[in-house]
Kinemage of the C-alpha trace (Angstrom):
@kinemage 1
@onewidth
@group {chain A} dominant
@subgroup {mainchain}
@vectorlist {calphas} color= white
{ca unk a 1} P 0.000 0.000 0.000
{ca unk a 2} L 1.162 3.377 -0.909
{ca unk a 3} L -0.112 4.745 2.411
{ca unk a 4} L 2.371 2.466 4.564
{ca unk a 5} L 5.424 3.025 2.377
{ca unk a 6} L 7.227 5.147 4.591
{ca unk a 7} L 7.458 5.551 9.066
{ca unk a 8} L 5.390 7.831 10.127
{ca unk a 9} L 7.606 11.061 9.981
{ca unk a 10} L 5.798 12.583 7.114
{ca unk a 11} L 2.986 14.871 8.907
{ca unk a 12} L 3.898 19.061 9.074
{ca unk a 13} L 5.401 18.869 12.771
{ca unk a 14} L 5.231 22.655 12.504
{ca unk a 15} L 1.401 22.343 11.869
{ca unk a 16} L 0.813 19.380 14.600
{ca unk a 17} L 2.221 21.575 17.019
{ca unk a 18} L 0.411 24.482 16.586
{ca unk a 19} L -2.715 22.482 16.363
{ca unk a 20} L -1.670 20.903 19.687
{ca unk a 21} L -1.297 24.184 21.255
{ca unk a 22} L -4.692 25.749 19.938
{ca unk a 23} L -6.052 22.668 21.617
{ca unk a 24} L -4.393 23.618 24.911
{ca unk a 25} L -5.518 27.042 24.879
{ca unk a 26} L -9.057 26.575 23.963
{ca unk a 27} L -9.518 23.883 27.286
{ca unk a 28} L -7.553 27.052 29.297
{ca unk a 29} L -10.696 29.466 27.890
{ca unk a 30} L -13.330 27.001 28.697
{ca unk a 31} L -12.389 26.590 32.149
{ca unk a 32} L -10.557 29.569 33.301
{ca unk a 33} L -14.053 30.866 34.896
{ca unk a 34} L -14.834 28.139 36.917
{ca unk a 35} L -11.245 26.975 38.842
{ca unk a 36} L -8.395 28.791 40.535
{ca unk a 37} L -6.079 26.947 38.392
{ca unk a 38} L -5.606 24.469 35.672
{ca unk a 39} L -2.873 22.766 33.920
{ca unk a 40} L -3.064 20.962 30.154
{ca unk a 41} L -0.921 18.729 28.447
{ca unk a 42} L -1.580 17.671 24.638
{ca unk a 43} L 0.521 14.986 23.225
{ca unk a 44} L 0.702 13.498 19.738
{ca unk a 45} L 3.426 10.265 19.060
{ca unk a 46} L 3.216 8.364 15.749
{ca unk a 47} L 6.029 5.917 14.460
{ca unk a 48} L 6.137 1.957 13.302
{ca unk a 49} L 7.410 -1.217 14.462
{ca unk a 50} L 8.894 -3.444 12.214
{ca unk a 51} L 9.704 -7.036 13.373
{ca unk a 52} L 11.250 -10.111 11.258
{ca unk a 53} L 11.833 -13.458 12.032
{ca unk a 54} L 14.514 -15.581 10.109
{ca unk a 55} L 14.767 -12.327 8.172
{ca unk a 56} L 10.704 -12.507 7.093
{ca unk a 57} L 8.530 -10.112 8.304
{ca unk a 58} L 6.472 -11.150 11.386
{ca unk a 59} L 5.066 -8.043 12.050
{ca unk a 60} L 4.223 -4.496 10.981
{ca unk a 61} L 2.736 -2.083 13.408
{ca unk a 62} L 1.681 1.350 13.014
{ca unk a 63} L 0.763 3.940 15.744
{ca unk a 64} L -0.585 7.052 15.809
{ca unk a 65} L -1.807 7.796 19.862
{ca unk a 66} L -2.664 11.266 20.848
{ca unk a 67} L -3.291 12.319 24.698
{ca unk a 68} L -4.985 15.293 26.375
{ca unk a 69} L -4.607 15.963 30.337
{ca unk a 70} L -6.583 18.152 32.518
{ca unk a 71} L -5.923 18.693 35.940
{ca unk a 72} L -7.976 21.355 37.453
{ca unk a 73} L -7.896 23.268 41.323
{ca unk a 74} L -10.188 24.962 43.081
{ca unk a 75} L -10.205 25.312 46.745
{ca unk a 76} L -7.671 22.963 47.768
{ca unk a 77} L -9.839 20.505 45.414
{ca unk a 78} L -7.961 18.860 42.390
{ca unk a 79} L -9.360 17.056 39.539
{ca unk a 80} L -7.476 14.603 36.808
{ca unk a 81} L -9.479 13.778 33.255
{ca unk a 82} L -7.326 12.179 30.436
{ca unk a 83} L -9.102 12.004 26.541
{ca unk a 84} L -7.656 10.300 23.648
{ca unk a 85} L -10.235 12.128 21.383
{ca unk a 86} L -9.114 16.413 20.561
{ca unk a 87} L -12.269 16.721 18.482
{ca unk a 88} L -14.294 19.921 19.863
{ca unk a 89} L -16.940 18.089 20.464
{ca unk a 90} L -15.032 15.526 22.814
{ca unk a 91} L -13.087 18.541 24.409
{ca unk a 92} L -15.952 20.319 25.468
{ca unk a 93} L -17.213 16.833 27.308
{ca unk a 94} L -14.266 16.316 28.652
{ca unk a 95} L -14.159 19.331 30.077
{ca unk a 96} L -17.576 19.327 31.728
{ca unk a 97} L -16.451 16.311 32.842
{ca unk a 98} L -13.384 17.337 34.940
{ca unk a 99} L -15.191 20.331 36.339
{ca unk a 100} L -17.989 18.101 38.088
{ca unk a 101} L -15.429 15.724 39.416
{ca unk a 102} L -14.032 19.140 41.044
{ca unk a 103} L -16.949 19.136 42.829
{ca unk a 104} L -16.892 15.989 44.569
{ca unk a 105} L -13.189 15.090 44.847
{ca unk a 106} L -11.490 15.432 48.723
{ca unk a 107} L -10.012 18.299 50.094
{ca unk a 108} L -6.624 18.256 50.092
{ca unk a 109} L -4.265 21.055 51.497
{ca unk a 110} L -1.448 20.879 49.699
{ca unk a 111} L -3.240 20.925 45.990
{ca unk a 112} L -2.469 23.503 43.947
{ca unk a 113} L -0.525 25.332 41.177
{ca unk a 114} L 2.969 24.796 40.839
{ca unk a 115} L 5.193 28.238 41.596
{ca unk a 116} L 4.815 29.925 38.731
{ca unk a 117} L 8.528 31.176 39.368
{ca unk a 118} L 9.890 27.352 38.902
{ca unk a 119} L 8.034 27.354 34.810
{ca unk a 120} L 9.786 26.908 32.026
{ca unk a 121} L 8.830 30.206 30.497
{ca unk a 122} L 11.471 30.186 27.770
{ca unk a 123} L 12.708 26.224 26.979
{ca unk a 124} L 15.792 25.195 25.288
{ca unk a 125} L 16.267 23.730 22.111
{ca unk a 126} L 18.132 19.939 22.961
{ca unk a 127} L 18.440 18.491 19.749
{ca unk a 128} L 15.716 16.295 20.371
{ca unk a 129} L 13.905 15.905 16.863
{ca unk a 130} L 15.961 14.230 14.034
{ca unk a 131} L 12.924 12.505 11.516
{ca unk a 132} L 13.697 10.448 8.824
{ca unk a 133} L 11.571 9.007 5.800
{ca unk a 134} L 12.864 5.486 5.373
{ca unk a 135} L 10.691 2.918 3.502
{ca unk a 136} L 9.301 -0.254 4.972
{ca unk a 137} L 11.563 -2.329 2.887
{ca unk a 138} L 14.309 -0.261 4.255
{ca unk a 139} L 13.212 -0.803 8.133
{ca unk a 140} L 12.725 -4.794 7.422
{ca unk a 141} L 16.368 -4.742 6.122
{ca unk a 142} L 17.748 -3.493 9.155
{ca unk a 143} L 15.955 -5.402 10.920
{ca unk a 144} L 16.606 -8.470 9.429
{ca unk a 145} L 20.617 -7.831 8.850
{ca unk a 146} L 21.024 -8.041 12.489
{ca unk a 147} L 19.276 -11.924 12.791
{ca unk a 148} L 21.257 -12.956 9.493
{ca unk a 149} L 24.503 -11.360 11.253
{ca unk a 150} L 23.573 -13.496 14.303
{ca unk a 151} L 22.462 -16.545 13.102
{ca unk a 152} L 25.639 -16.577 11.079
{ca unk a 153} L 28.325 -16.034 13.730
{ca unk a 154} L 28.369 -19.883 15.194
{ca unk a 155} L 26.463 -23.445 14.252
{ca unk a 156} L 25.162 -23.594 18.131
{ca unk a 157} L 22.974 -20.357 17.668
{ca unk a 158} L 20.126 -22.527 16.636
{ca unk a 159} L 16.900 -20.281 16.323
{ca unk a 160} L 16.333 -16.871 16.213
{ca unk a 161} L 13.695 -14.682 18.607
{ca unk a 162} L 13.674 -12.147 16.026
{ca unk a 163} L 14.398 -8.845 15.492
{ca unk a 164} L 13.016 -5.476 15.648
{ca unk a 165} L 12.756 -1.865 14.054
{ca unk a 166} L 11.573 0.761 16.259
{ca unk a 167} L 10.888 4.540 15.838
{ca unk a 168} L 8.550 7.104 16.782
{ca unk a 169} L 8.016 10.787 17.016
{ca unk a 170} L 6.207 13.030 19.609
{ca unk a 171} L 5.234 16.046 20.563
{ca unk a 172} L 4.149 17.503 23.537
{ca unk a 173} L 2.695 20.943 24.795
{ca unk a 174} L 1.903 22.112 28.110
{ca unk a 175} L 0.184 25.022 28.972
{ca unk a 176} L -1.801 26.497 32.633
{ca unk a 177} L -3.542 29.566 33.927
{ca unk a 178} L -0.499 31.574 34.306
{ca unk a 179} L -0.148 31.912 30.756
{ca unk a 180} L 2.574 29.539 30.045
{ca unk a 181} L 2.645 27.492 26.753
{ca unk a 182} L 5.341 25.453 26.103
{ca unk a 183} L 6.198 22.733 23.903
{ca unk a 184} L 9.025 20.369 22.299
{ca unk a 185} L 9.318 17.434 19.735
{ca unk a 186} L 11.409 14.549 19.941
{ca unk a 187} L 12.417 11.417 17.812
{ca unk a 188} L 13.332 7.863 19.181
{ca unk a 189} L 14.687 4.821 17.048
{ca unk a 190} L 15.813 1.665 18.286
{ca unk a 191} L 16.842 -1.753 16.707
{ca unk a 192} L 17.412 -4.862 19.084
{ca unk a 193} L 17.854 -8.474 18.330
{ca unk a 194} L 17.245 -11.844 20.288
{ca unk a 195} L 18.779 -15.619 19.514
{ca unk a 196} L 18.614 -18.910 21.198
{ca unk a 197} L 22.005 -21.005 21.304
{ca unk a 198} L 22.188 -24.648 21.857
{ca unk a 199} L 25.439 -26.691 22.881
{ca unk a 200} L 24.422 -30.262 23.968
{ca unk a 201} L 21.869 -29.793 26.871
{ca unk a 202} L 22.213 -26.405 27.497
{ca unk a 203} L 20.196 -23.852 25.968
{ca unk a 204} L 20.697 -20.065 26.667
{ca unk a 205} L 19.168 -16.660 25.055
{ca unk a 206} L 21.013 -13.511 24.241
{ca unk a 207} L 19.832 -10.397 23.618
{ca unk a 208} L 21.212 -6.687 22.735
{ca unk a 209} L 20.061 -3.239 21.226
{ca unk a 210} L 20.758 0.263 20.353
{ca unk a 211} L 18.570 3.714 21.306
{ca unk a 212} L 18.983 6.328 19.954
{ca unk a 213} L 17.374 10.310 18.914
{ca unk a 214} L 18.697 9.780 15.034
{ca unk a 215} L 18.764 7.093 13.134
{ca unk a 216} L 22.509 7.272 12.267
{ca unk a 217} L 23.434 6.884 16.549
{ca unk a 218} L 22.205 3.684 16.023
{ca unk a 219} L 24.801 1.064 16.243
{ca unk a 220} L 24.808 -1.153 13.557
{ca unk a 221} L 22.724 -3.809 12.545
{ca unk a 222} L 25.840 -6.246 12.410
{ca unk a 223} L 27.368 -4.616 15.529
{ca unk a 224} L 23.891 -5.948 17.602
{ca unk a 225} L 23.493 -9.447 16.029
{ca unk a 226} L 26.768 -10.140 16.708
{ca unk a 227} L 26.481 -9.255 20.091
{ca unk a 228} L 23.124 -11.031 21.034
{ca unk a 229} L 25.003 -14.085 19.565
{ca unk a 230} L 28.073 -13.478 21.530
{ca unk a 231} L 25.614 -13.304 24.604
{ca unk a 232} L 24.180 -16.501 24.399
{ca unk a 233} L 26.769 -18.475 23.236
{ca unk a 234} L 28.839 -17.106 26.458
{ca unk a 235} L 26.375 -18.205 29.001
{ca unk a 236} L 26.280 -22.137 27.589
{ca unk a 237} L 27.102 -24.900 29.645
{ca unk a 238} L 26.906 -22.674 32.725
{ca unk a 239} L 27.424 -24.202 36.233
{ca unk a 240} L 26.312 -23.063 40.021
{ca unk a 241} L 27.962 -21.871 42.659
{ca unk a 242} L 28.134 -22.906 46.348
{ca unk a 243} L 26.563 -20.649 48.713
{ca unk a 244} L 29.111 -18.285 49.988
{ca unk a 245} L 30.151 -14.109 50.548
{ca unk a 246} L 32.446 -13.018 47.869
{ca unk a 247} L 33.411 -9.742 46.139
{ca unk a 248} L 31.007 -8.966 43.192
{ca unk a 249} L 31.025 -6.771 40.014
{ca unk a 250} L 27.865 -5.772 38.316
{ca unk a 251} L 28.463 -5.602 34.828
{ca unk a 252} L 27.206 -2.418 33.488
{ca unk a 253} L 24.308 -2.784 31.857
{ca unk a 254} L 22.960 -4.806 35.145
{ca unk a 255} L 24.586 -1.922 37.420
{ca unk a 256} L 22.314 0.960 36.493
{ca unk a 257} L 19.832 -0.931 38.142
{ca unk a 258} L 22.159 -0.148 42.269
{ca unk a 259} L 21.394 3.368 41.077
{ca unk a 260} L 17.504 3.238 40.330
{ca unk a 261} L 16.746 1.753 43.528
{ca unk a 262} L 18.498 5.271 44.769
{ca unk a 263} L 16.081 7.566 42.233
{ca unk a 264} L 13.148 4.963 43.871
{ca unk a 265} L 14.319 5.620 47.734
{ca unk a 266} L 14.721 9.368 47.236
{ca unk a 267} L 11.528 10.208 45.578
{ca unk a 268} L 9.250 12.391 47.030
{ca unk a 269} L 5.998 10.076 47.505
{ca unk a 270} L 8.256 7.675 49.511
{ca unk a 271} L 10.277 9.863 51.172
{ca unk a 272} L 6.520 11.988 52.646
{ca unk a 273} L 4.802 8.675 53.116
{ca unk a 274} L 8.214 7.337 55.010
{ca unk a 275} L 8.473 3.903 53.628
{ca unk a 276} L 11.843 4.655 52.264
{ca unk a 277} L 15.032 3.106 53.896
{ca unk a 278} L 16.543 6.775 52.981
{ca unk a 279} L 14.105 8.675 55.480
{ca unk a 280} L 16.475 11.237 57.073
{ca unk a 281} L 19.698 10.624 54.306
{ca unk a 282} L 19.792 14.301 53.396
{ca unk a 283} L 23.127 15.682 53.986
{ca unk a 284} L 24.712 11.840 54.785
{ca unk a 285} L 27.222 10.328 53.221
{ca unk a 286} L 25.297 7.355 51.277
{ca unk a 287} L 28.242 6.215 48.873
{ca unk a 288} L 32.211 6.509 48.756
{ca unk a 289} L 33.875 9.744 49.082
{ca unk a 290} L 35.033 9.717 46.043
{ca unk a 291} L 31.532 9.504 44.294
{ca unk a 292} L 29.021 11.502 42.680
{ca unk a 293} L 25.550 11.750 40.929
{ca unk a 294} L 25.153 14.662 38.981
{ca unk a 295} L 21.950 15.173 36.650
{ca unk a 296} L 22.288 16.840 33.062
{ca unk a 297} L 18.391 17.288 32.126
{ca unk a 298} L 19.559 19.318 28.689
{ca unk a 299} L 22.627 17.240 27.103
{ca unk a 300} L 21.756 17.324 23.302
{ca unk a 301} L 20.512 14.362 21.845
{ca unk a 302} L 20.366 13.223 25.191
{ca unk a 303} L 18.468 9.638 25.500
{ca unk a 304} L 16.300 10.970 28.886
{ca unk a 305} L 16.903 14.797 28.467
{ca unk a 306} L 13.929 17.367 28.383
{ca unk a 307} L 13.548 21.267 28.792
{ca unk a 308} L 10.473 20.983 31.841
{ca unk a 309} L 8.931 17.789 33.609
{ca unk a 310} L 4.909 16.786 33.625
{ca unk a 311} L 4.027 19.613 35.575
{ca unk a 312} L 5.687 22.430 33.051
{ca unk a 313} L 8.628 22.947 35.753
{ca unk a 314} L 12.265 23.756 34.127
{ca unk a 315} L 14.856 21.075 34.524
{ca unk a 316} L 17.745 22.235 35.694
{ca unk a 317} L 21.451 20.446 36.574
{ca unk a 318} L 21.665 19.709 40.153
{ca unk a 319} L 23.890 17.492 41.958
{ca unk a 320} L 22.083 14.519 43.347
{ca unk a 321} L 25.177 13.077 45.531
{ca unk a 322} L 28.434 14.856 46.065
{ca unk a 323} L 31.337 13.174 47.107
{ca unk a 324} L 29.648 10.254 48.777
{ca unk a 325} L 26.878 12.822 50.497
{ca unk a 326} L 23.390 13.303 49.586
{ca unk a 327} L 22.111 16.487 48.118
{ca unk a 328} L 18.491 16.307 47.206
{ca unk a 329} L 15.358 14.563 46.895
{ca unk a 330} L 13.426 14.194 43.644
{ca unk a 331} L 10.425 16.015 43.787
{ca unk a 332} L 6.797 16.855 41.808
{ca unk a 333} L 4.935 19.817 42.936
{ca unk a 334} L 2.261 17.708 45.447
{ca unk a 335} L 5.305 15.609 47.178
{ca unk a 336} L 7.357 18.613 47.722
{ca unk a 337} L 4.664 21.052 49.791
{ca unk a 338} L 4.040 17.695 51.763
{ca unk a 339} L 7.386 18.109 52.980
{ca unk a 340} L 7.085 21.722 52.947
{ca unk a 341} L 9.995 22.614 50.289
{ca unk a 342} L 10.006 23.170 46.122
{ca unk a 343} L 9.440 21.023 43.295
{ca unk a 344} L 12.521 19.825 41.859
{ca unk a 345} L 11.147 19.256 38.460
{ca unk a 346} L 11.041 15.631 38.916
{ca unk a 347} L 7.354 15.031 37.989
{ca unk a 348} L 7.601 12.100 35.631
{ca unk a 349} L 10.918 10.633 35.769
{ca unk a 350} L 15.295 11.720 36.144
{ca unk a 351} L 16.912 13.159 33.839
{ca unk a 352} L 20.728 12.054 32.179
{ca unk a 353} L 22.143 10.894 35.805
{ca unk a 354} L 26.027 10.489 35.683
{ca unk a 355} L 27.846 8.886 37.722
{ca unk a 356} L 31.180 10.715 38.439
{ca unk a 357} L 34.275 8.418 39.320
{ca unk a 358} L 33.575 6.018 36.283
{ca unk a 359} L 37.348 5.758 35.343
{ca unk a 360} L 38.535 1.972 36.063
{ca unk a 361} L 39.275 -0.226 33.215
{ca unk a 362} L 37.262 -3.363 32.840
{ca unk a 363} L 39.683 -5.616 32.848
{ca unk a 364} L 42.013 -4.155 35.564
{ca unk a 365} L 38.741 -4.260 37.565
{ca unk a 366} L 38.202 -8.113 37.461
{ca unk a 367} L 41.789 -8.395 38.413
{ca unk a 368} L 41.442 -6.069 41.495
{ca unk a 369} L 38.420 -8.450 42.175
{ca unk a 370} L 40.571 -11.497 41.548
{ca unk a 371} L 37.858 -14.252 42.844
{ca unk a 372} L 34.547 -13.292 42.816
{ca unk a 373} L 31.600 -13.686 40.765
{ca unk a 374} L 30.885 -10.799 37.297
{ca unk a 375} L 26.947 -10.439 37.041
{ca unk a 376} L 25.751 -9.880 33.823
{ca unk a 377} L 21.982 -10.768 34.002
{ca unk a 378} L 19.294 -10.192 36.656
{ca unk a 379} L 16.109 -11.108 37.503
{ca unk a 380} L 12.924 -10.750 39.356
{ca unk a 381} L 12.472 -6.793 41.664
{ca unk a 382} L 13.952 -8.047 44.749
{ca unk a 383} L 13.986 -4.489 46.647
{ca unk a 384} L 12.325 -3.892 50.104
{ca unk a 385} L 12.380 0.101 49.751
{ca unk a 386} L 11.586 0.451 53.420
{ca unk a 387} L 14.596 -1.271 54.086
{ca unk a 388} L 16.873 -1.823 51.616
{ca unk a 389} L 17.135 -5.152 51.715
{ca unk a 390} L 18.617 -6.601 48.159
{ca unk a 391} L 17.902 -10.347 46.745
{ca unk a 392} L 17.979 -11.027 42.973
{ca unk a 393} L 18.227 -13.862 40.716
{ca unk a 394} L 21.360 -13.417 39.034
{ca unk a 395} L 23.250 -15.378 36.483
{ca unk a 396} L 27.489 -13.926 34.872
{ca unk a 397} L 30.440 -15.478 35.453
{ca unk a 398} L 32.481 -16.790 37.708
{ca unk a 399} L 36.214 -15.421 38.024
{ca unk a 400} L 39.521 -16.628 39.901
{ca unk a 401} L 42.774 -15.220 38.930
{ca unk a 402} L 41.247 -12.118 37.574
{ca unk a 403} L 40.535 -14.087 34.560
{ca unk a 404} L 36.647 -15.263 33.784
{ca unk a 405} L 36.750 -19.276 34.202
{ca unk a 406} L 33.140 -19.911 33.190
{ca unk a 407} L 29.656 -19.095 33.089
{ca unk a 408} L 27.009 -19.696 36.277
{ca unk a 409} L 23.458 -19.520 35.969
{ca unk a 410} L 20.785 -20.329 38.827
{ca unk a 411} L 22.031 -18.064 41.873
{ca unk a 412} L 21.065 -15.276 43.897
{ca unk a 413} L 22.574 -12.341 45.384
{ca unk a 414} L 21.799 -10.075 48.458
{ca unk a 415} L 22.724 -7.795 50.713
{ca unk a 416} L 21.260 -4.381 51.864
{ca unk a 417} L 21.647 -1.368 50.020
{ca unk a 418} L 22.706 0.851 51.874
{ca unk a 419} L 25.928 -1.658 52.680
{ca unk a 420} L 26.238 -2.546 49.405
{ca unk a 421} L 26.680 1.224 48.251
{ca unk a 422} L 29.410 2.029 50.831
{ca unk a 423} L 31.342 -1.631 49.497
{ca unk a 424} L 31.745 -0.214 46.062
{ca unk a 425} L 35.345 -0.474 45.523
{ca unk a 426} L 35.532 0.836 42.253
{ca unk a 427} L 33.345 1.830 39.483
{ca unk a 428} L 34.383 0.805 35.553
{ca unk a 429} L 35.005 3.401 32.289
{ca unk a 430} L 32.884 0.710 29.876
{ca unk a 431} L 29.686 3.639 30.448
{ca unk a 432} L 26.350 2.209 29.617
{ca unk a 433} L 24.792 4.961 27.861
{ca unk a 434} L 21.622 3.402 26.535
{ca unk a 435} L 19.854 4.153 29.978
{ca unk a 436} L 18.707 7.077 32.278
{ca unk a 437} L 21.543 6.591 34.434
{ca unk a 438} L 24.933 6.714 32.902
{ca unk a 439} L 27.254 4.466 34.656
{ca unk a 440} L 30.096 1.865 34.177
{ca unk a 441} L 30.660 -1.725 35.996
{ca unk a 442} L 30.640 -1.491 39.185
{ca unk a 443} L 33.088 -3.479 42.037
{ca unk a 444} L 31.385 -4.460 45.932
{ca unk a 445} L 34.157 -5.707 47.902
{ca unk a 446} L 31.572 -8.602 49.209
{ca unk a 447} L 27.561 -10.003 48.419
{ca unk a 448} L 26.319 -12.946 49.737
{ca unk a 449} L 25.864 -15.337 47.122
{ca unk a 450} L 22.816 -17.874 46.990
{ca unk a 451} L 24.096 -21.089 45.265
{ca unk a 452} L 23.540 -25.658 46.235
């Protein structure tokens, strides 16, 4: 069909965002009379999803989703409405809609505008939005280079999960009673690959991919076959350990994960309910000396960067640990007047974390480990947030010597957090950038490992 010959990257963005903001403008006219406040987010994504299997296609999605939020306050009363239609018709309803809930929702003291002085009244330009017309034929090529690249690497990779094109583009505009109207677009592609290796009994998947804002960041299609291959093949014939305490590195794309249980403890909704294990951790060293968390909301191109949060708040740099000590809690506008203090602009998610100290080689790391065991894969949440208490399913390798001896599979790890942060020894240069949270390998001097 001529209509699904090219991703959806064709439309006037130009146009789509003006429409988008009329839309947020008219709701602010219809219901500026009858609340003290009200805030308005439009958002329009479209994009395709192309997966092949054996280097056929499997699957072709296309997906065109468009959002509008209300949230309205009047007298310490809040209401939330959320349409997926933008006709006029539907807008009006919707409207009517969210002002009667206003009438019956609970009081709530700390509802209310954000400070108008925290806005983004004038938002940066991040190098967000790079589209690109490529025809399906195209997409399914990519795609399907990176199974043939697998599948060709070694005899024991014996079946193929598939692989899959991704890519969409958004836009999103925010606007509230104080006059602000703000809005950005942004592009996302991604291409990621699965296999199945088989080497007598043992039968192990591996998996990789590549994000990124333009399509020509993306690794290549070759580069991520290669690797999923190189994954699975690595973990056959894998063995268990006895149960024991040892020194352990997370592998990076596995250690990202240490540092989201921090963004989870030091949010605001845990911190002002108190059923975080980091309760009173402002201004307490939480992690080596030598350590730090900084956040970079506006790096261009940035996988997780953005001029304002949900709640049209600017993002701004901050440091969320220094030297071991930390600085600041992440914060919305609700969870910061519960604990009587300012919204960080942390009403949806973090921005770009790094983690400062990343500067150990790899390899010199394993042999400053010497015996321990390299984690590479886990599984399962495992994370008691009111304590800190840490138990995975985990599955790497097992080293002695400094040198990896073979794979294990089948084990857990634990520990508590909060000892587990202070134990990191050392933290690796290999950067995972693919994530929210920049951050290398990381070395604990000692985890208690779950084996027979």
């Amino acid at each position: 069909m001529k209509e699904a010959s090219y991703i959806v990257h064709s439309f006037d963005i130009k146009k789509q965002r003006a429409s988008l903001e009329k839309i947020v403008s008219i709701v602010l006219d219809l219901v500026q009379k009858y609340c003290d406040g009200a805030q308005i987010i439009a958002m329009q994504s479209s994009g395709i999803m192309v997966k092949t299997n054996y280097g056929l296609i499997e699957n072709i999605e296309f997906n065109k989703d468009v959002e509008l939020l209300i949230t309205l306050y009047k007298q310490k009363h809040t209401s939330f409405v959320l349409s997926t239609d933008l006709s006029l018709s539907a807008i009006k309803h919707v409207v009517q809609v969210a002002l009667n809930i206003l009438r019956y929702t609970s009081m709530d003291l700390y509802n209310g505008m954000v400070d108008r002085d925290l806005l983004a009244w004038n938002t940066y330009d991040l190098d967000l939005y790079h589209p690109t017309e490529i025809d399906i034929q195209s997409a399914l090529h990519l795609a399907a280079r990176a199974e043939q690249a697998a599948l060709k690497l070694d005899p024991r990779i014996i079946n193929t999960e598939g692989s899959i094109f991704n890519n969409r583009v958004s836009i999103k505009v925010i606007g509230n009673s104080y006059g602000m109207l703000q809005g950005y677009c942004t592009t996302w592609y991604s291409l990621s690959s699965g296999v199945i290796a088989k080497e007598n009994s043992s039968m192990e998947r591996g998996f990789s991919y590549t994000v990124a804002r333009a399509i020509e960041d993306l690794q290549s299609p070759e580069y991520i076959g290669k690797k999923c291959a190189s994954h699975a093949l690595s973990r056959l014939s894998s063995k268990k350990l006895l149960t024991m305490k040892v020194p352990v590195v997370f592998a990076a794309e596995v250690a990202i994960s240490l540092f989201r249980s921090l963004a989870v403890a030091i949010s605001g909704e845990y911190v002002y309910r108190k059923c975080t294990f980091l309760l009173n951790a402002i201004g307490q060293q939480i992690l080596p000396q030598w350590l730090s968390i900084e956040e970079h909301p506006h790096i261009l191109k940035g996988i997780r960067s953005a001029p304002f949060d949900n709640e049209g708040v600017q993002t701004q740099q901050r440091d969320i640990v220094k030297d071991g000590i930390l600085q600041s809690w992440l914060l919305s506008n609700y969870t910061a007047r519960r604990l009587g203090l300012q919204s960080t602009g942390h009403a949806g998610d973090i921005y770009n974390w790094l983690i400062v100290g990343c500067n150990c080689e790899f390899d010199t790391m394993l042999k400053q480990m010497e015996k321990g065991f390299l984690i590479t894969q886990l599984m399962g949440h495992g994370v008691n947030e009111m304590t800190g208490d840490y138990s995975r399913g985990a599955s790497g390798f097992w080293v002695e010597n400094g040198i990896i001896q073979y794979p294990v599979s089948g084990v857990t790890v634990a520990g508590n957090l909060k000892e587990m942060w202070k134990n990191i020894v050392s933290i690796g240069n290999d950067v995972e950038k693919r994530s929210s949270i920049q951050c290398g390998s990381i070395f604990l001097s000692e985890m208690k490992i779950g084996g027979d």
